[in-house]
C-alpha positions in Angstrom: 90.6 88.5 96.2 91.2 84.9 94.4 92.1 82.1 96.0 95.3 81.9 93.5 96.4 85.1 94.6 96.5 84.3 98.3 98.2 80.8 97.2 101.0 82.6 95.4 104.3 82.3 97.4 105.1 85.7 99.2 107.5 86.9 96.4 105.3 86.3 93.2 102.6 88.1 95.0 104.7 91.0 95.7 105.5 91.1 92.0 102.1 91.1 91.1 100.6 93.9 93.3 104.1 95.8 92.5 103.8 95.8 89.3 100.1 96.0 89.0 100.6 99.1 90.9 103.0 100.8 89.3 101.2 100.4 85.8 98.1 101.8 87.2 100.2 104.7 88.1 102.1 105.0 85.0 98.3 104.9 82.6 97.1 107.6 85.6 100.4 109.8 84.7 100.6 109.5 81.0 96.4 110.4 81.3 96.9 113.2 82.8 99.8 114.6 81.2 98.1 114.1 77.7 95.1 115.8 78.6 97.2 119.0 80.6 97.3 120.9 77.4 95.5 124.2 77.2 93.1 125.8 78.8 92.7 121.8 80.6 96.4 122.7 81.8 95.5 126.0 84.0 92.4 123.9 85.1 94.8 120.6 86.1 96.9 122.6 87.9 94.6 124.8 89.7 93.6 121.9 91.9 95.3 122.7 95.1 98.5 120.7 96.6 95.8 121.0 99.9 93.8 118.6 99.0 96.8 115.4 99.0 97.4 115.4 102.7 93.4 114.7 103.1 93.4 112.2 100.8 96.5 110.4 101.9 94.8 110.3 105.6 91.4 108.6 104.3 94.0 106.0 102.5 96.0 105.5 105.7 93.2 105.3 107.6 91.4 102.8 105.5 94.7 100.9 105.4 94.7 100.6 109.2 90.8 99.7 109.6 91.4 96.9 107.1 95.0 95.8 108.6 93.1 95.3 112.0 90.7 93.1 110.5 93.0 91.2 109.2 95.5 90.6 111.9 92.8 90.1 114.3 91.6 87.3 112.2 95.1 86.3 112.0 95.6 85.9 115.8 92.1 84.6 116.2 92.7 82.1 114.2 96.5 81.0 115.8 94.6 81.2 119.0 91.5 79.0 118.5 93.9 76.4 117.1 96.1 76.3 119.9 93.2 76.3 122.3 92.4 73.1 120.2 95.6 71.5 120.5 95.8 72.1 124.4 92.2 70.7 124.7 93.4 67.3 123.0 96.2 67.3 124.8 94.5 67.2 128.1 92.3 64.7 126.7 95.7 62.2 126.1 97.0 62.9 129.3 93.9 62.1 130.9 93.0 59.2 129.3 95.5 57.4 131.3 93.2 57.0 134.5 90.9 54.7 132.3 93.3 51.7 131.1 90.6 50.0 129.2 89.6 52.5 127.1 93.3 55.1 126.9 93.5 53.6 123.5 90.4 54.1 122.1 90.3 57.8 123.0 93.7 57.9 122.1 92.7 56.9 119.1 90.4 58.7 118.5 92.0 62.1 119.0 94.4 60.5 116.3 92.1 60.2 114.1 90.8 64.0 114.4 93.7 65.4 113.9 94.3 63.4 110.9 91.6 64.2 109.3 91.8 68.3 110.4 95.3 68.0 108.5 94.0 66.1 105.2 90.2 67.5 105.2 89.5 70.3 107.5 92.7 72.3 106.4 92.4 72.4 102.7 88.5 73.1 103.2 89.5 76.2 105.5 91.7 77.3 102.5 89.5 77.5 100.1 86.5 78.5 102.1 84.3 75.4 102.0 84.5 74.2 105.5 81.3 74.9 107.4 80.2 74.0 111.1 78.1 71.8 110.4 81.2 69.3 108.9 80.7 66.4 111.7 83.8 66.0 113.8 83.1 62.0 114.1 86.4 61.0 116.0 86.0 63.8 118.8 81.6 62.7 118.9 82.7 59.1 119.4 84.9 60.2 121.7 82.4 62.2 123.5 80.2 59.5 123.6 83.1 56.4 125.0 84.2 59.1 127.7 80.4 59.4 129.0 80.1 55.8 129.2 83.2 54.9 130.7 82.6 52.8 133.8 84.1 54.7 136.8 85.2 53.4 139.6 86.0 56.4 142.9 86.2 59.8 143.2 89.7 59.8 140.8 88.0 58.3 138.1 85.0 60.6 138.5 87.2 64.1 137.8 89.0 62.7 135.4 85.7 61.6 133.5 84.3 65.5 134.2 87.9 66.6 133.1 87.8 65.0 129.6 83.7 65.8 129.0 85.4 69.2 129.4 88.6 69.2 127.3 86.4 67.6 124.5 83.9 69.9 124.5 86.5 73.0 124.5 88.2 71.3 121.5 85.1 71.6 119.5 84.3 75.2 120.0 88.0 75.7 119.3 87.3 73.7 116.1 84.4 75.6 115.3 85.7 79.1 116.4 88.6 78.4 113.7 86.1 77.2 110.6 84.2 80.2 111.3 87.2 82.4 111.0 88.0 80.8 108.2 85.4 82.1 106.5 86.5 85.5 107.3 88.0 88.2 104.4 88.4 91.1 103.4 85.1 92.0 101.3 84.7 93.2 98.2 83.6 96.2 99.0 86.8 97.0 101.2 89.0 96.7 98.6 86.8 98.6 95.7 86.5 101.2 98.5 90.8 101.0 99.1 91.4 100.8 95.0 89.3 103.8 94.4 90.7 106.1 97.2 94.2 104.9 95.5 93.6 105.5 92.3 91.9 109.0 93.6 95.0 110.2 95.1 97.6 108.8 92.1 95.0 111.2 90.0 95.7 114.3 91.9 98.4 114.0 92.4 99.4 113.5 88.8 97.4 116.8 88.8 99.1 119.0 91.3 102.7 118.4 89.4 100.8 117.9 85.7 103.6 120.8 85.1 106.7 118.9 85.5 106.6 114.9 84.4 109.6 114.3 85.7 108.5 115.3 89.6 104.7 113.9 88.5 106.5 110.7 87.7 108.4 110.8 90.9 105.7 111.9 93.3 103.6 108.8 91.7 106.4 106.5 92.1 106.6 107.0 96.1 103.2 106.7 96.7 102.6 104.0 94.2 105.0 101.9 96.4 103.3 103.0 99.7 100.0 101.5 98.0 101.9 98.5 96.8 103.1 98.1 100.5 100.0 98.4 102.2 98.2 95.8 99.8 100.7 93.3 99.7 100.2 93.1 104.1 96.5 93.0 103.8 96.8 90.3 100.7 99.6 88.0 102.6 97.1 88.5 105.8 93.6 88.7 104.7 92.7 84.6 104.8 94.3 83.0 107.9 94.3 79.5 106.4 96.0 79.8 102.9 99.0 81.5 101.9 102.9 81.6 103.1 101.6 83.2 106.2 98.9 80.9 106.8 98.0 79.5 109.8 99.6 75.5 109.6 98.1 72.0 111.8 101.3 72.3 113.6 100.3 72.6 117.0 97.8 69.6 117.0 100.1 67.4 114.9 102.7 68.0 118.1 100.0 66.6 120.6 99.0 63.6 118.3 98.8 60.4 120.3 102.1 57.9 118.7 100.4 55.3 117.2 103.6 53.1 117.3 103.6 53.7 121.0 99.7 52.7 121.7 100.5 49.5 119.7 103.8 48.4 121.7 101.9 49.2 124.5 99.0 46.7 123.5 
C-alpha cells in the first residue's frame, strides 16, 4: 500500500478501510440482487451455503500468514533497535577507561544517533534507506577505538570490549534498514482482496432471496474484512505509522553533551 496510507493516524485509516469496505460490499450486494431475476435467480441461489465455510478458512488463513509477517517484522524491527541502543550504551560506559579520548567517542556516538533520528528514520519510512548509507560517526569511531594507545591488561579488554559493542551496533543498524524495507507485497494483498471480494460474492449469492439477510450477512463479514486489513495496514511497515517503531531507545542512551562539556 501507499506510503500516505500507512502515514494516516490510526483513526482516519480505520475510516478509510471501513468504509472502503463496506462500499465494496454494498456495489457486490446491489450486483447481485439486480441480476437474481429469472431463470439467473434459481441459478444464484443454487450455489450451495457449503461452499462459505471454505472460503472463509482460505481468508482466515491468508489473514494469519500475512499477520505473521507482519508482526514478525514488527518485533524484528523493535529488537534490532534495541540491540543497537544497548551496543552504544556499552560503548559510553566503556569509554571511560580511555580519559583522552571518552569524549571523542562520546561524541561520536552522539553524533550517530542524531543523525539516525534526523536522516536514517525518515529514510526507513519511506523506504529509501539502504545498507550501503555510510554510518561515518560509528566508522570514525571504529577507527579512534583501534588506535587508542593502551596501557595494561584493563585497557586492553576494554579496547576488545568496544571493537565489539561497535561492531554489534552496526549489524543492529543494518539488520533494522533491511527490515525496513520489508512489506507486505503486492501480490499478498491482490491475493487477500480477491479471496474477499470472492466470499462478499457468494455470499450475496446464497441469501440473493432475502436483501435484508444478504445485507446483513455482508455487513458482518464486511467488518471482519475491515478488521483484519486495518491490523495488517497499521502493522505492515515497521518504521512509519502510529504504530511505528520510534528512535526512542537510542535517544535514552545518547551521551549529554552539556555534561561532556562541563566535564572539559
Amino acid at each position: 500500500m501507499s506510503d500516505w496510507i500507512h502515514a494516516l493516524p490510526l483513526g482516519w485509516m480505520a475510516i478509510l478501510i471501513f468504509g472502503s469496505t463496506f462500499l465494496i460490499a454494498a456495489v457486490i450486494h446491489q450486483v447481485v440482487l439486480a441480476l437474481a431475476v429469472g431463470d439467473r435467480a434459481r441459478a444464484l441461489k443454487g450455489v450451495s451455503p457449503g461452499l462459505l465455510p471454505p472460503l472463509g478458512i482460505i481468508f482466515g488463513l491468508l489473514v494469519a500468514f500475512l499477520a505473521a509477517q507482519v508482526w514478525g517484522d514488527l518485533d524484528r524491527a523493535r529488537t534490532a533497535v534495541n540491540q543497537e541502543a544497548s551496543a552504544l550504551r556499552t560503548v559510553v560506559i566503556l569509554s571511560d577507561g580511555f580519559p583522552g579520548q571518552a569524549d571523542r567517542l562520546r561524541g561520536l556516538i552522539r553524533q550517530h544517533i542524531q543523525a539516525a533520528q534526523r536522516e536514517e528514520w525518515p529514510a526507513m519510512a519511506s523506504r529509501r534507506a539502504t545498507i550501503t548509507m555510510i554510518p561515518t560517526p560509528l566508522a570514525e569511531a571504529m577507527r579512534t577505538t583501534l588506535t587508542l594507545p593502551v596501557q595494561g591488561d584493563g585497557q586492553v579488554a576494554a579496547q576488545q570490549a568496544i571493537i565489539g559493542a561497535l561492531g554489534q551496533a552496526l549489524e543492529a543498524r543494518r539488520q533494522r534498514i533491511l527490515i525496513s524495507q520489508s512489506a507486505v507485497n503486492p501480490i499478498k494483498w491482490i491475493s487477500l482482496l480477491l479471496q474477499a471480494i470472492c466470499t462478499l460474492t457468494a455470499i450475496a449469492m446464497v441469501h440473493s432471496d432475502n436483501r435484508t439477510t444478504a445485507a446483513v450477512a455482508l455487513g458482518l463479514f464486511s467488518t471482519a474484512i475491515a478488521v483484519s486489513i486495518l491490523l495488517i495496514t497499521a502493522h505492515d511497515r515497521p518504521f512509519i505509522g502510529q504504530n511505528a517503531v520510534p528512535p526512542t531507545v537510542l535517544l535514552q542512551v545518547q551521551p549529554d553533551a552539556a555534561v561532556e562539556d562541563t566535564a572539559r
